[in-house]
C-alpha positions as CSV (number, residue, x, y, z in Angstrom):
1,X,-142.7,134.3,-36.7
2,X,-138.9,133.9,-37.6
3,X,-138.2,132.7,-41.3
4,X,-137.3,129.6,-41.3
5,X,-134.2,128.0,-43.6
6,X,-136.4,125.5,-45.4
7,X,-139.5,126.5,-47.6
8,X,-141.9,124.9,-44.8
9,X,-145.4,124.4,-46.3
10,X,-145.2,125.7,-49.5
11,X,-145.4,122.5,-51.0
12,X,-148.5,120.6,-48.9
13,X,-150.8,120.7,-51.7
14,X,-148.2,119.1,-54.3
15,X,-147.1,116.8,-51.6
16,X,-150.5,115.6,-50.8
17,X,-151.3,115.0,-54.8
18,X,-147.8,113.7,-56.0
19,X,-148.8,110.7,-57.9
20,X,-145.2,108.9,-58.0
21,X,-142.3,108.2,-56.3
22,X,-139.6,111.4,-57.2
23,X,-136.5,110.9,-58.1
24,X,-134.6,111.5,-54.7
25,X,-136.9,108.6,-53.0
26,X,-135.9,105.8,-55.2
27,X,-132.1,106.8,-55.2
28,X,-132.7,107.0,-51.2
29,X,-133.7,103.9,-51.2
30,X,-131.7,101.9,-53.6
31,X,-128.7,103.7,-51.9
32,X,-129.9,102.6,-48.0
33,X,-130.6,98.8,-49.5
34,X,-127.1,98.8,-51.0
35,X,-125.4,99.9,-48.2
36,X,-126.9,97.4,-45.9
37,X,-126.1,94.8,-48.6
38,X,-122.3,96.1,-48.1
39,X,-122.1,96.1,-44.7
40,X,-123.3,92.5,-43.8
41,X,-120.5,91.6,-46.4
42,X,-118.1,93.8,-44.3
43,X,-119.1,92.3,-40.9
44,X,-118.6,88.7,-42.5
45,X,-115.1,89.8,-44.0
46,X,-114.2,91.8,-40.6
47,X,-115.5,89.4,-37.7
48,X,-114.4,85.9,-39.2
49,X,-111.5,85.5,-38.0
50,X,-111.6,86.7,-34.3
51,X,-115.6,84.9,-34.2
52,X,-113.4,81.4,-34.6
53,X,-110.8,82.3,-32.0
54,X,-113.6,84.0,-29.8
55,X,-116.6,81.9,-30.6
56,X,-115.3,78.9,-32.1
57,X,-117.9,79.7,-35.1
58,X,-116.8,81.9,-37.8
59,X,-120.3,82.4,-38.6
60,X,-121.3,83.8,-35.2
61,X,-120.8,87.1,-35.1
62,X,-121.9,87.5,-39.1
63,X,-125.5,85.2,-37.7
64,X,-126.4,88.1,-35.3
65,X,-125.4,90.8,-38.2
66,X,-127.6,89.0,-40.8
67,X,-130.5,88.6,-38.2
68,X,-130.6,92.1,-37.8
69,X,-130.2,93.4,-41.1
70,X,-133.2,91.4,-42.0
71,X,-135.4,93.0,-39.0
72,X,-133.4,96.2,-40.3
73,X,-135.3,95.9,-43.9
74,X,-138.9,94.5,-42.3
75,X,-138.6,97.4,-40.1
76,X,-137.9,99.9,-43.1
77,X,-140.4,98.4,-45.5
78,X,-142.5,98.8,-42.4
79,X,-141.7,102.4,-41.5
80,X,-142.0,103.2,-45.4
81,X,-145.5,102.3,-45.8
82,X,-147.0,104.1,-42.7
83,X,-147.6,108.0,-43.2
84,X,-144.8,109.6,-41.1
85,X,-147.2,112.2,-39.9
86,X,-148.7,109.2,-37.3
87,X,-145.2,109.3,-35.7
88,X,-145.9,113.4,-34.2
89,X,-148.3,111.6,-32.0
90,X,-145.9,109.5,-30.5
91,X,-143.1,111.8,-29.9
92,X,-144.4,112.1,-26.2
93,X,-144.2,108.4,-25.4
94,X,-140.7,107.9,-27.2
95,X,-139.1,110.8,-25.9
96,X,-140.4,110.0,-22.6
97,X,-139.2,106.0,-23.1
98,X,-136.0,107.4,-23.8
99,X,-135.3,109.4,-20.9
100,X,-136.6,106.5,-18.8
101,X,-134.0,103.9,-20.5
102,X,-131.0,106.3,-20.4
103,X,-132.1,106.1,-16.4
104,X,-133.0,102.5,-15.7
105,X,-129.4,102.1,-17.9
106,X,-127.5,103.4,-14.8
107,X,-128.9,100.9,-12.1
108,X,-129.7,97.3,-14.6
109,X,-127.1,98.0,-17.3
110,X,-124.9,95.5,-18.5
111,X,-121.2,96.4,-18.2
112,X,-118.5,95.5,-21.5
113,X,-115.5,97.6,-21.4
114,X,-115.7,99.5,-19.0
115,X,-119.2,101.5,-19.3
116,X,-122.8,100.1,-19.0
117,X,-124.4,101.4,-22.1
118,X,-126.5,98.3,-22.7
119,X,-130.0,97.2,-21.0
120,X,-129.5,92.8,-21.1
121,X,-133.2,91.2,-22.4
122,X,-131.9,87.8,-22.9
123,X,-131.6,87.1,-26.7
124,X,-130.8,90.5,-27.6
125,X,-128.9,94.1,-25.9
126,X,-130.7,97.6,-26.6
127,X,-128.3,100.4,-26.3
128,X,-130.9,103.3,-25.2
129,X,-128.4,106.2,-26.4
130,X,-129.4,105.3,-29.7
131,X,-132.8,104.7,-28.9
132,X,-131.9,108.5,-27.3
133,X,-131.2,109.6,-31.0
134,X,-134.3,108.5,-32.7
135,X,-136.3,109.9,-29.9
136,X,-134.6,113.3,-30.2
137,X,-135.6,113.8,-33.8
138,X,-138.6,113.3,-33.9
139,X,-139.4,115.0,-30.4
140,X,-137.7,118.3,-31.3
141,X,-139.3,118.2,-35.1
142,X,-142.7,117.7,-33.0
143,X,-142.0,120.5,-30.6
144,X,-140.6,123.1,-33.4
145,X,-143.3,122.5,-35.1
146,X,-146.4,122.7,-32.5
147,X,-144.4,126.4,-31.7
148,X,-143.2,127.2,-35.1
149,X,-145.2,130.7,-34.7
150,X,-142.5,131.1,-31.3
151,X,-139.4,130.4,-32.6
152,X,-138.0,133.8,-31.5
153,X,-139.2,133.1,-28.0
154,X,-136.4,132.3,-25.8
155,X,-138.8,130.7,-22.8
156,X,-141.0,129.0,-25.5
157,X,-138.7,127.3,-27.5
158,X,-134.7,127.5,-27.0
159,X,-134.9,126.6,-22.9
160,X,-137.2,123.8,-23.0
161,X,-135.2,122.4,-26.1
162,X,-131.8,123.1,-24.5
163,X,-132.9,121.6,-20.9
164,X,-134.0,118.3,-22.0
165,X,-131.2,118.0,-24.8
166,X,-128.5,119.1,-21.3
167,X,-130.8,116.2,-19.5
168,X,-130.6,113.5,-22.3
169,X,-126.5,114.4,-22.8
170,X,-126.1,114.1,-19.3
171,X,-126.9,110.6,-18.8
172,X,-125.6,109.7,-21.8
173,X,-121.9,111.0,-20.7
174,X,-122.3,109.0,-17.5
175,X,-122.1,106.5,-19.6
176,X,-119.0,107.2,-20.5
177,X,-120.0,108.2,-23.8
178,X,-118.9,111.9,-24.6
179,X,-119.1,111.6,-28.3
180,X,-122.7,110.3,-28.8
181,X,-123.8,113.1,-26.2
182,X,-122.3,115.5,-28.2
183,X,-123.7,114.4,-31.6
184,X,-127.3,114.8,-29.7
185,X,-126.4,118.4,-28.9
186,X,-125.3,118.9,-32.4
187,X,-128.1,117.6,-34.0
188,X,-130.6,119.6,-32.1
189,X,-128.9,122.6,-32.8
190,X,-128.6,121.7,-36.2
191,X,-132.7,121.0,-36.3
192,X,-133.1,124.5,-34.6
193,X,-131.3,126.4,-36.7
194,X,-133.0,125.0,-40.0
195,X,-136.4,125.4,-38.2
196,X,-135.2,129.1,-38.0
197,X,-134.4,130.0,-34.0
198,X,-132.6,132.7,-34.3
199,X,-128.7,132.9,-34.3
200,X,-128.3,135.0,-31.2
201,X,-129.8,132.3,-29.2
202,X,-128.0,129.5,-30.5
203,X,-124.4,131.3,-30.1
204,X,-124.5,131.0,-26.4
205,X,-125.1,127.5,-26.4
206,X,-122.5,126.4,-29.6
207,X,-120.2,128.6,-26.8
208,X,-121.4,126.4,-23.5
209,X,-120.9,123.1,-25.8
210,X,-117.6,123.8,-27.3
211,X,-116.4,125.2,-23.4
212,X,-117.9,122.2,-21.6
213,X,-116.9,119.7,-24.5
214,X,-113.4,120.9,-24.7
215,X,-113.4,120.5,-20.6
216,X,-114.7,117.1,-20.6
217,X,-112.7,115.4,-23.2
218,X,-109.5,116.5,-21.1
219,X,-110.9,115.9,-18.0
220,X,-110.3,111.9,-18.5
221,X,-107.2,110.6,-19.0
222,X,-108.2,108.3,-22.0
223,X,-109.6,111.1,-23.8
224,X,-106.7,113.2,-23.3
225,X,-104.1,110.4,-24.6
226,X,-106.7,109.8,-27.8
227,X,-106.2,113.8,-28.4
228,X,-102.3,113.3,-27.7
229,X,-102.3,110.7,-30.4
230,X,-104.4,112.7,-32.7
231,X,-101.7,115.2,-33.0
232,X,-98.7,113.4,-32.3
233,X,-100.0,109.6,-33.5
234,X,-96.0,108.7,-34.3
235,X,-95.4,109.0,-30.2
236,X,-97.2,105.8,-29.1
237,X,-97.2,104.1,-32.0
238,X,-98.2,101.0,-30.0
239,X,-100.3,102.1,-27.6
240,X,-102.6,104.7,-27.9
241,X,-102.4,105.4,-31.9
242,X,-101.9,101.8,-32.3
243,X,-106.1,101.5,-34.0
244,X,-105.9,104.7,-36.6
245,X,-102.2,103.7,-37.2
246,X,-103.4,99.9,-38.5
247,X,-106.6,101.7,-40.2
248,X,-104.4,104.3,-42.1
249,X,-102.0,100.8,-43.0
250,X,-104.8,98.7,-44.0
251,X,-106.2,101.4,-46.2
252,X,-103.0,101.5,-47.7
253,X,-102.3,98.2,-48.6
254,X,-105.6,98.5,-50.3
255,X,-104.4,100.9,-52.9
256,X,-106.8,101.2,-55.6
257,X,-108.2,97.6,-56.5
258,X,-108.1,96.4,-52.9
259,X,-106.2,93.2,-51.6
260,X,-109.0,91.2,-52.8
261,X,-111.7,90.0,-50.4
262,X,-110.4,87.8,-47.5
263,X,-107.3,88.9,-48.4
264,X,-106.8,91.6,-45.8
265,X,-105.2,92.2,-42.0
266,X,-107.3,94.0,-40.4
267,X,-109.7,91.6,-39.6
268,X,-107.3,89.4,-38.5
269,X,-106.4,91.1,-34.8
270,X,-104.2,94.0,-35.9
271,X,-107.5,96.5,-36.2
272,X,-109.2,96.6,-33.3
273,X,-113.1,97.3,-33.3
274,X,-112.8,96.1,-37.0
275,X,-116.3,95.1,-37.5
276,X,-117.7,98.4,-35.7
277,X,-116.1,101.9,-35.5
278,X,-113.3,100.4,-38.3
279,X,-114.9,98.7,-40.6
280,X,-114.7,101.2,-43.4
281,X,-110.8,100.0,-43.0
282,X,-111.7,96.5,-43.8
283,X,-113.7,97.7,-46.4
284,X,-110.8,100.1,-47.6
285,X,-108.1,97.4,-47.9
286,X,-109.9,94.8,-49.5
287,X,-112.3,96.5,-52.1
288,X,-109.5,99.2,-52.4
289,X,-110.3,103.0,-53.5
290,X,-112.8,102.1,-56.1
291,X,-114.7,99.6,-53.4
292,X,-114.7,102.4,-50.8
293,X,-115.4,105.2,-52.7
294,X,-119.0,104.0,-53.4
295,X,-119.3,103.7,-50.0
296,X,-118.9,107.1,-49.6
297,X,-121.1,108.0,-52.9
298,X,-124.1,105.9,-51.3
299,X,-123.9,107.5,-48.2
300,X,-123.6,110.9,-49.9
301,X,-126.4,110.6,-52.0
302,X,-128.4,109.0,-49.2
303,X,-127.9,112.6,-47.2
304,X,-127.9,115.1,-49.8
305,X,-131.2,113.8,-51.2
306,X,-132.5,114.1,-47.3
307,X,-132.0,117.8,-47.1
308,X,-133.4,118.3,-50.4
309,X,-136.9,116.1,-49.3
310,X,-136.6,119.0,-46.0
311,X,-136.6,121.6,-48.3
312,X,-139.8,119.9,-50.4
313,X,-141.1,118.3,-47.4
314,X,-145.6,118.2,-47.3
315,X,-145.5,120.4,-43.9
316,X,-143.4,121.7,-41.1
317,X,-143.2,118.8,-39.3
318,X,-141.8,116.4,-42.3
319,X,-139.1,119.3,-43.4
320,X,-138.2,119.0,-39.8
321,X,-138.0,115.2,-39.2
322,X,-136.2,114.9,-42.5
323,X,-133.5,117.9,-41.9
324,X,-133.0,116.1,-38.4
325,X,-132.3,112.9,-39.7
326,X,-130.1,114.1,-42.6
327,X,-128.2,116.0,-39.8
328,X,-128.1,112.8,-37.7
329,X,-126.6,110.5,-40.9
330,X,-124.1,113.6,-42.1
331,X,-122.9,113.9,-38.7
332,X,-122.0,110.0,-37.7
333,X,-120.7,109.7,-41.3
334,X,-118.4,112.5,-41.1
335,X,-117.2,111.7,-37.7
336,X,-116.6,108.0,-38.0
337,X,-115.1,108.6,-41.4
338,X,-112.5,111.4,-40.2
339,X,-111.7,108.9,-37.2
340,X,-111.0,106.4,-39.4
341,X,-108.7,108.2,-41.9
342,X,-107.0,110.4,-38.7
343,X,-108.4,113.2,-39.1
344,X,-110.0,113.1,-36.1
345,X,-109.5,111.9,-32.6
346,X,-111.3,108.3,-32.5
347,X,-114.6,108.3,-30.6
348,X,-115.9,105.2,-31.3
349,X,-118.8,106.3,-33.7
350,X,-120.1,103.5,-35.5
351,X,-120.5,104.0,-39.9
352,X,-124.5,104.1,-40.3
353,X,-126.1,100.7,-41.9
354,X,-122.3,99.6,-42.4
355,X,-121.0,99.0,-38.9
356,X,-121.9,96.1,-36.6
357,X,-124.3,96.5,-34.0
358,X,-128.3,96.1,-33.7
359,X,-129.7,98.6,-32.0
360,X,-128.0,101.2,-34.5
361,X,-128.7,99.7,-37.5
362,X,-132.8,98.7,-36.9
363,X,-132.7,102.5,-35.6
364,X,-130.9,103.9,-38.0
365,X,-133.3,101.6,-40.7
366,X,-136.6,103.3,-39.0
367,X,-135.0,106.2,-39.3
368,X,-134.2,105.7,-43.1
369,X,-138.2,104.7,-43.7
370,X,-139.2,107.8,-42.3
371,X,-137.2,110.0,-44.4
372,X,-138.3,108.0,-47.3
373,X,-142.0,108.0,-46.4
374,X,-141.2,112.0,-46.9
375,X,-139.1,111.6,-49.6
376,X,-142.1,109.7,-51.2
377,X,-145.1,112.5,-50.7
378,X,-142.9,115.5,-51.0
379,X,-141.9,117.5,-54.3
């Protein structure tokens, strides 16, 4: 068997007899509430005013936010209290629901700005490239570990990985969605290479990805004007860098103590996406440095203390699950954040348990009760 890059195992017995909560678990956890607690502050403050002019409620938007967050927490709690071992037996069914959505998506979807990403059930939207995430996850944490003793096996482990990840990315990027297709890819490479598949098998493919990624975000014209304004952003100031020109603005005007709360421009039109991919912006100008800063610190904390429950994880199959959702959180973060701040073309990567959206965040809440349920048994 390959060595794997976490200590899987060594710590069942300790796991299995740990009579409290350590330390990591309860700074997960206050960290995950807090953030939550900011970001339905941040979707009030960002989606005011355009809810009145929209809506004709400014409490609209900030209703469907606080809705969620609430299922968000249930969900958690919920999540928290159930052994995450139970979830190995479900991997199967989700993986194969997932796969099925990302498919019925292309022929019932609901269209909204120019991709169908959304299956329509009346009161609420599921966007199944997030269900797509979840389902990743904990199917690859499942399948590493069932072949953990195979891990140098190109036909029993890297292919079948590699040709339902391709699969999955592929029906995601017909939904005009490059960037969450290629957080999938990363992720799973990311969960393979901690599992301890070896290097010269995951070369090729971080070549295929960077080759086929490169090709496809120049392939549209969109893309290529995002990537034009990434470098050049002072060219089309007013068109195409127009959103990380406003977010770089409205974190300036924040300074350090912020403009004070309601007291900022980015909600007010001049941000676009403000309450979603931008809303670190909003949060930026009017909490300032020392308001987003935490921000940053929670989120941090949140992911460092998720590898370190991998590495102290019960069994192969929690070090997995929680070194795959780490990578999941660390990877959104970073790539939201670096949009935001224009350090990276913007791909419309939403800030975890901050942003608005639904599916995302009562995912992404799961998500964060798994990791916890770890956090909680492990050493």
């Amino acid at each position: 068997m390959t060595k794997v890059f976490f200590p899987i195992g060594a710590n069942e017995a300790a796991g299995a007899n740990a009579t409290r909560p350590p330390w990591r678990y309860l700074a997960m956890l206050a960290s995950v509430l807090l953030l939550m607690l900011t970001g339905t502050v941040a979707v009030l403050l960002a989606s005011t005013p355009t809810a009145i002019v929209k809506k004709g409620d400014a409490f609209a938007t900030f209703g469907k936010h606080a809705s969620w967050v609430t299922i968000a927490v249930v969900a958690l709690l919920f999540v928290l209290n159930r052994d995450y071992r139970t979830w190995r037996r479900w991997a199967p069914a989700l993986v194969a629901s997932a796969t099925f959505s990302l498919l019925l998506v292309q022929f019932v979807g609901r269209t909204s700005g120019g991709s169908k990403r959304w299956l329509d059930f009346g009161l609420f939207n599921v966007q199944p490239s997030e269900l797509a995430k979840f389902a990743l996850v904990i199917g690859v944490a499942s399948f590493l570990d069932q072949r953990r003793y195979f891990l140098d096996r190109l036909d029993r482990v890297t292919v079948p990985i590699s040709i339902w990840v391709a699969i999955v990315c592929g029906l995601i990027y017909i939904q005009r969605d490059l960037s969450t297709a290629l957080i999938i890819g990363i992720i799973a490479l990311g969960m393979m290479w901690a599992a301890g598949v070896p290097v010269k098998h995951l070369a090729p493919l971080i070549g295929v990805g960077v080759l086929l990624g490169s090709f496809l975000i120049l392939s549209e014209s969109y893309r290529r004007a995002r990537v034009v304004a990434f470098f050049n952003p002072s060219d089309d100031i007013e068109g195409s860098s127009w959103q990380v020109t406003q977010g770089l603005l409205s974190l300036a005007r924040g300074g350090l103590k912020g403009t004070g709360l309601g007291g900022g421009h980015a909600e007010w039109g001049w941000v676009p996406a403000a309450d979603t991919d931008f809303v670190f912006a909003v949060v930026g100008e009017q909490l300032g440095f020392m308001g987003a800063l935490p921000v940053v610190i929670l989120l941090g904390t949140f992911i460092v203390a998720g590898f370190r429950t991998a590495q102290g994880a019960p069994d192969v199959f929690g070090s997995l699950l929680a070194a795959g959702i780490s990578i999941w959180f660390l990877v959104q973060m970073t790539v939201n954040l670096l949009g935001v701040l224009g350090s990276l073309p913007i791909t419309g990567v939403t800030l975890p348990f901050i942003s608005y959206g639904g599916t995302s965040l009562i995912l992404n809440a799961i998500a964060a009760g798994l990791l916890l349920n770890i956090a909680r048994q492990s050493t």
